[in-house]
Each structure stands twice: as C-alpha cells, then as structure tokens.
C-alpha positions in Angstrom: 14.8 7.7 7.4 12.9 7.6 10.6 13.8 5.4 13.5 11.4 2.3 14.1 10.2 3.8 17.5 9.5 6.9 16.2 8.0 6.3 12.8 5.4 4.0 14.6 4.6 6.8 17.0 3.8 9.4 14.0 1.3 7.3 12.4 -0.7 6.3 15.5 -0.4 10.0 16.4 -1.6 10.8 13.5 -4.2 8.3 13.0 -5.5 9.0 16.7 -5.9 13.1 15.0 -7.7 11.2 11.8 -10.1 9.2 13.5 -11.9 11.8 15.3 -12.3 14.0 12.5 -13.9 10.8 10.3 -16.5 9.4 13.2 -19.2 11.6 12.5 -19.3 11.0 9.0 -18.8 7.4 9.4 -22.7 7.4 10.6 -23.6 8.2 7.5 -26.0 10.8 8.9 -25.9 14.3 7.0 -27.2 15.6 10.8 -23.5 14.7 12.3 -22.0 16.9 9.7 -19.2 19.4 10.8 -20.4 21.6 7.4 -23.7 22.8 6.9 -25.1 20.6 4.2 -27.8 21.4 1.7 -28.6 18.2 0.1 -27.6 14.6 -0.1 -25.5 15.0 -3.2 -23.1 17.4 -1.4 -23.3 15.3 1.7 -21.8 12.1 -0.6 -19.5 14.0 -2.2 -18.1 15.2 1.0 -18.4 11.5 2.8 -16.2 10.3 -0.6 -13.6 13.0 0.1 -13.3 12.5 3.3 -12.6 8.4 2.7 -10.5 9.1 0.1 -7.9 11.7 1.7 -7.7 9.3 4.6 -6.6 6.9 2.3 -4.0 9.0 0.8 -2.5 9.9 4.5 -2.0 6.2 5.0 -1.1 5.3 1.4 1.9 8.2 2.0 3.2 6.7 5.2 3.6 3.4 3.9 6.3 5.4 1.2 8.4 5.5 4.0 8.8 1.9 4.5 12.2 0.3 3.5 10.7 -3.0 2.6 8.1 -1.4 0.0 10.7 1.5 -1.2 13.3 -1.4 -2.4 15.1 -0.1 -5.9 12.4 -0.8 -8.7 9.9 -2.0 -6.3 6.3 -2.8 -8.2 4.9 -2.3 -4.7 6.5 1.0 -4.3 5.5 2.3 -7.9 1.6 0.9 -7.3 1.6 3.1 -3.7 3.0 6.2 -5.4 0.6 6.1 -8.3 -2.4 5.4 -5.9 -0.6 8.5 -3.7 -0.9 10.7 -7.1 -4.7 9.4 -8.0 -5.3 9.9 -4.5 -4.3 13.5 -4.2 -4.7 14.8 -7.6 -8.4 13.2 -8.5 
C-alpha cells in the first residue's frame, strides 16, 4: 500500500497527463481531433472512448483506497465491476 503523501501525488500526476490529452475532445469539435476523422460516427465513437477510459483510470485508483477495499466491501465489489465493464466493453 502506498503512503498518503505519495498516493495523492500519483493521481494528480496523473490526472495533470489525462487532462491534456481530453481538452480537445472536450470541445466537441471533430476539427480539434488528434486523429484524422472521416465522419461524425467515428468522431462519437472516439469522444465515448475517450470518456470512458478516463473513467476507468480513476475508477482503478480509487481500488487502492483502504476505506473502499474493507473485507466484503459492496463499494469495493461495485468499483471493481465498473473497473471490468469499463475495460473490457
């Protein structure tokens, strides 16, 4: 298990590398794209993705937390199963 200090530090770390990344597809405007994008399905596909994995990358970090990983946890079993659906959908 991580310290306090430095788990906190790897998830704004890493949410400082995310957030980048996400901003031009946050505009919603196929023209910002990083990918070369040939028509509006392909841009909502990839706008869903996008959403989606950063969702899992937060949903995993919060498996580290004591307070959710508690012995039988419903909390911990909900995060893991979002984690799977998240990853494997």
């Amino acid at each position: 298990m991580m310290q306090k200090k430095g788990w906190w530090i790897l998830v704004i770390v890493s949410v400082g590398i995310m957030i980048p990344f996400m901003i031009p597809y946050l505009t919603l405007n196929p023209a910002n794209s990083r990918v070369d994008i040939t028509s509006t399905t392909q841009y909502s596909i990839l706008v869903t993705h996008i959403g989606f994995a950063f969702i899992a990358l937060i949903t995993g970090f919060l498996q580290f937390m004591d307070r959710i990983r508690l012995k039988k946890s419903k909390g911990s079993s909900l995060y893991g199963e979002d984690l799977c659906y998240q990853c494997f959908y």
